[in-house]
N, C-alpha and C positions, 0 to 999 in steps of 0.2 A: 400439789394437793389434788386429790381424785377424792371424791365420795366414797361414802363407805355403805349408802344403801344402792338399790336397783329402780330407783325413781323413772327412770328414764333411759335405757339402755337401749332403746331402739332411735333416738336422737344420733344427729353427724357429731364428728366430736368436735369442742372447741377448746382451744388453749388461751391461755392467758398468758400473759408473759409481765412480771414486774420488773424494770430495771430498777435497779437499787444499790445502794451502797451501803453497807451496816453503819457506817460513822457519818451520814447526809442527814443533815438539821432537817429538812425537809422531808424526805420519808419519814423522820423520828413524827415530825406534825401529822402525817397520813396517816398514823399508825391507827385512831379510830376508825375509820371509813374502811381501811383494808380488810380490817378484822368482821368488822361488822357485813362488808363484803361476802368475804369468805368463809361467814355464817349461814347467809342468804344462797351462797350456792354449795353447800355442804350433802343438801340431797341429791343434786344432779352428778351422776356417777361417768357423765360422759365430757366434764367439763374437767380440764387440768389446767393446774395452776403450777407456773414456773416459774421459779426467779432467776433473775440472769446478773451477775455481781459485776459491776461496770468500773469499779478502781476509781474512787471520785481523786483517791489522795495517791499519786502515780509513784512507788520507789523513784523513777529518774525525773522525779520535778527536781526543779533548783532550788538548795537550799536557803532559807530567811537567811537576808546580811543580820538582824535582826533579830533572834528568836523570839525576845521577850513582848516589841512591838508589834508583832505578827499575832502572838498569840492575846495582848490586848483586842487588836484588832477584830480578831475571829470571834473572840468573846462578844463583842458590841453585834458581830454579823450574827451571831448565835439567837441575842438577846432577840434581835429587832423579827429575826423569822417567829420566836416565841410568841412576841407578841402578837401575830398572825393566828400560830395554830394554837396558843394558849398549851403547848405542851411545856412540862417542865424542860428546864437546863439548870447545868451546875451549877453550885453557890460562887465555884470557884475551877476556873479551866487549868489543866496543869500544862497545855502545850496544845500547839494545833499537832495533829496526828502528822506522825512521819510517812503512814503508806498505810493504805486500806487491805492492801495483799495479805497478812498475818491472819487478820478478822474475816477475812471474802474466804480465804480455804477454810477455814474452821467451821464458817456456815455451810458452804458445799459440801465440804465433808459429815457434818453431822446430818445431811439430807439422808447419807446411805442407813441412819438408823431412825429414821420415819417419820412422817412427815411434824408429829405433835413433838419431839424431840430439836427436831430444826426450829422451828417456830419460836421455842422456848431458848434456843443457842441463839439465834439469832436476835431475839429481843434482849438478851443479857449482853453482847456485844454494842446494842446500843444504848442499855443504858450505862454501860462500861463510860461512855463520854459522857452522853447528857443528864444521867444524873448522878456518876461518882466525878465526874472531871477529867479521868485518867483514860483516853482512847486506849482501845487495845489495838496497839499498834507492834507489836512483835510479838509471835509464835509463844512467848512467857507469858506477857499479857493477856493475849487471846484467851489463851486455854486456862487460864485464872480466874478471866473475868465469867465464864462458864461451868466452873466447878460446881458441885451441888444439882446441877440440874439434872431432876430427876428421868430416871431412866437410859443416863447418856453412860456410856461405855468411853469414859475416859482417856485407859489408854490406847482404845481404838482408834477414838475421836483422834489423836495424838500422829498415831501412824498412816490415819489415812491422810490427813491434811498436809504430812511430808511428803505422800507418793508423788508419783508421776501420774499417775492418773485424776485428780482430783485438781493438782496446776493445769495439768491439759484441758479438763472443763473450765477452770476459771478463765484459763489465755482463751478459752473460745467464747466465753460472757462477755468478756471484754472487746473483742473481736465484735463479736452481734451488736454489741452494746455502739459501733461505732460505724454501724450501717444502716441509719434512722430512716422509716420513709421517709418520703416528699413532704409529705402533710407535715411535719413538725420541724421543718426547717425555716419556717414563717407562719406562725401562728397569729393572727389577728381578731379581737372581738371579743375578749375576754376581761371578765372582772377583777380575777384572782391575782394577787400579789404575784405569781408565779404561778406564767402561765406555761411555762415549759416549754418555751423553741431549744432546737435543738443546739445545743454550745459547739462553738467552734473550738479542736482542737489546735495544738503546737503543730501540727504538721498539717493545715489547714483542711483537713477533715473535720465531720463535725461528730457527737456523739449525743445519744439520749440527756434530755437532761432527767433530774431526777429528782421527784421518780415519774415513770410514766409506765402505763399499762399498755399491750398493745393485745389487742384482742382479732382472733385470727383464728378460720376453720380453715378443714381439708384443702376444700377448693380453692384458697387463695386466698378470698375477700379477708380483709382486717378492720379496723376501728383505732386508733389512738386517742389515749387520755393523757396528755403530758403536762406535769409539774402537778401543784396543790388544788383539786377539785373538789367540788361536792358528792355525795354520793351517789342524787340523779346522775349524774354523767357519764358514772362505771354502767349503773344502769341503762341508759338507754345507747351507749353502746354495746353492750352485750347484748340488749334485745335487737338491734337494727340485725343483728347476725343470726342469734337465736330468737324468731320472734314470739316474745309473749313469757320467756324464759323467765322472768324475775317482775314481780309487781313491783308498778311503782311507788315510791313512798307518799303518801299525803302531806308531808310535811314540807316544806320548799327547803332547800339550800343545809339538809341535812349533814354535817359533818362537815360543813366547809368553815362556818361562823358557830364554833361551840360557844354556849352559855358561859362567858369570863366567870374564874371564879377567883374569889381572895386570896394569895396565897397567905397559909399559915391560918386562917382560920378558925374558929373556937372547934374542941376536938372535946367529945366525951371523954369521959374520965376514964371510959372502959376500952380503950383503943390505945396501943402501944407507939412512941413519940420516939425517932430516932430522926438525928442531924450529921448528914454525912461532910461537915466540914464546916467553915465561918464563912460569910457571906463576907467579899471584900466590895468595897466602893463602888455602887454602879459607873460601869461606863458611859460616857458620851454616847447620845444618839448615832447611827450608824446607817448610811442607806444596806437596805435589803440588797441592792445590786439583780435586782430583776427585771429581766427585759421588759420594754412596749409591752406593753397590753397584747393579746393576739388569742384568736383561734382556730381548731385546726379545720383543715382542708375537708372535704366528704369524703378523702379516701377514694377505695376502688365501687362502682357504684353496686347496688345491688339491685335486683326486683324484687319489687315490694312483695308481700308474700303474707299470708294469715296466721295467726299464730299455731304452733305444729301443736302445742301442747296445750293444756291449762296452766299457770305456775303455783307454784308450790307456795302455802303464802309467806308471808315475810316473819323473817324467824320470830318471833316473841322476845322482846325480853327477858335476862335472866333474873331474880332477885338476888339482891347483893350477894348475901353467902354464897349461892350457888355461882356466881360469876366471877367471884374473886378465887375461887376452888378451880373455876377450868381455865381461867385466864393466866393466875398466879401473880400478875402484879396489873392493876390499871393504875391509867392516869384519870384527872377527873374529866377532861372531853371523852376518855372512854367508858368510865362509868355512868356518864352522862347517856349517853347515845347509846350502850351495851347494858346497860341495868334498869331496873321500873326505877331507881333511882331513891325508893325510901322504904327503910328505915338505911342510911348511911353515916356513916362506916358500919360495914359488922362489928359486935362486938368483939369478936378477936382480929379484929384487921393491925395491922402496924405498918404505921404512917412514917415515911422517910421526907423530912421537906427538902425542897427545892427552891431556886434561888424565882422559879415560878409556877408554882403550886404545890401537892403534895405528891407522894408516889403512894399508892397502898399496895401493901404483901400481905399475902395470906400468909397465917402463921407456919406451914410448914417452908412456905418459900423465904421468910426470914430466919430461919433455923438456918440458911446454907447461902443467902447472899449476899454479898461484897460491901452491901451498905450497912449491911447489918450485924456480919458476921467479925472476930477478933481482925486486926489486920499484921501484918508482920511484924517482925519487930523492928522497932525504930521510925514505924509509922505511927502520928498522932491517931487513937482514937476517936469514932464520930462522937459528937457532941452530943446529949440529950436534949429535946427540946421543952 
């Protein structure tokens, strides 16, 4: 992601870097903060923003003796992270994913048709699991669970994400993805259910956990923000580097503890009710499986320095209609945190539940997606709600 205006084009440049995985319960929770993030520096034309796709689900893992326990299992790991970021997951999981490689090229690949394109490949890929159930986890899936989204070139999308060039960027995500600094290899100090030290891999290496931001100029100097944080904390690393870059918010612990909301909820009469599947028997509680508590390191040091700029101030608020028009689907910790928040729902929103909260589509993104749209044959249609 690069700006689209010239706010600031005499600034050093800084990159940001997301590790990420399309089908990571945990980025699925980030997803308000990032956005809203990446709202907040949309003027700065000297800042990029990169994601690097880390394989959370590896082709050469070993496969469940299991299937079916596993995939309870993951469902319970699912549930208890929801409960965290209060994002939706599925009624009902149809399998833990076979391999994140399908889904990671089809994001890379849809990068080469810009950046509002990727964004929206990439969000439809996660909600392919967390709110249809069905990981896209093979090259069929993937580019399924994508269909419809506007402005995407198909069967480009198609042939690039077979190339050889588009594997050669992912095996190099993956590659970066498993050369963490120092700082996030012992994290201590932190509040957050997940606080992102860096996991130890099979071959005793370790890799990003995810997701983490790593924020990094020209010169060297970085910043990390690993696992699920508030917003302050993109923020004031990004300012320790850029200083003065981005105000800070008034509100404390923005985006880390959204407003719990009910799922299923009384719904005007004027908002369209669709249910992508039957809720089966909640699971047993499940630990999160998240390390110690910890926080990171100070990184490489800097001299302190006055701020080069004024910043830009903090983006506004959309109202509903207009935010469900450029966003195309929120959840409610993002319509929370990305909208003035009333009058809610638009009158033509259409509301897809979740086995924890709702999902809203703007009507033209339910004309084309998966939750919404006919499904093959042989497959049960969603339920109304």
């Amino acid at each position: 992601m690069t700006a689209d205006t010239n706010a600031d084009t005499d600034q050093p440049p800084l990159e940001i870097i997301e590790f990420t995985d399309p089908l990571c319960p945990w980025a699925w929770g980030s997803e308000p903060v990032f956005r809203h993030l990446r709202a907040a520096l949309a003027g700065h034309s000297h800042v990029r923003w990169r994601r690097a796709y880390c394989i959370l689900f590896d082709h050469d893992d070993d496969p469940a003796p299991d299937p079916a326990a596993e995939t309870a299992w993951y469902s319970r790991y699912v549930e208890d992270i929801s409960a965290h970021t209060h994002a939706p997951r599925a009624l009902r999981l149809s399998r833990v994913a076979a391999s994140s490689w399908p889904a990671s090229l089809i994001a890379k690949a849809a990068e080469a048709q810009g950046a509002q394109v990727a964004d929206r490949v990439l969000r439809r890929l996660r909600e392919s699991v967390f709110v249809l159930g069905e990981p896209a986890d093979t090259p069929e899936s993937a580019l399924a669970a994508v269909s419809g989204v506007p402005g995407l070139d198909a069967d480009r999308l198609a042939a690039d994400a077979a190339s050889p060039e588009v594997l050669a960027q992912v095996r190099a995500d993956h590659a970066e993805a498993r050369r963490p600094v120092d700082e996030v290899l012992s994290v201590r100090g932190c509040d957050s259910p997940h606080p992102g030290t860096a996991k130890e891999t099979s071959d005793g290496q370790h890799r990003y956990a995810l997701p983490t931001l790593l924020v990094r100029t020209a010169a060297g100097h970085h910043r990390a923000v690993p696992g699920w944080r508030p917003y302050e904390e993109y923020v004031s690393a990004i300012n320790e580097l850029s200083p003065g870059l981005l105000p800070m918010p008034t509100t404390p612990n923005s985006g880390l503890r959204p407003t719990p909301t009910t799922p299923n909820s009384g719904l005007p009469p004027t908002s369209t009710t669709v249910n992508p599947g039957e809720p089966s028997a909640p699971p047993p509680p499940h630990p999160a499986n998240a390390p110690a508590p910890t926080t990171p390191a100070p990184g490489r040091p800097l001299t302190p320095t006055t701020p080069a700029h004024q910043p830009l101030p903090a983006p506004a608020p959309l109202d509903p209609t207009a935010a469900l028009a450029h966003y195309r689907t929120l959840t409610d910790p993002e319509r929370t945190l990305l909208t003035t928040g009333t009058p809610w729902p638009p009158p033509t929103a259409v509301r897809v539940d979740t086995a924890n909260g709702p999902l809203w589509l703007h009507p033209d993104e339910a004309a084309v997606h998966p939750a919404t749209t006919p499904s093959p044959p042989g497959t049960p249609p969603p339920v109304p709600h």
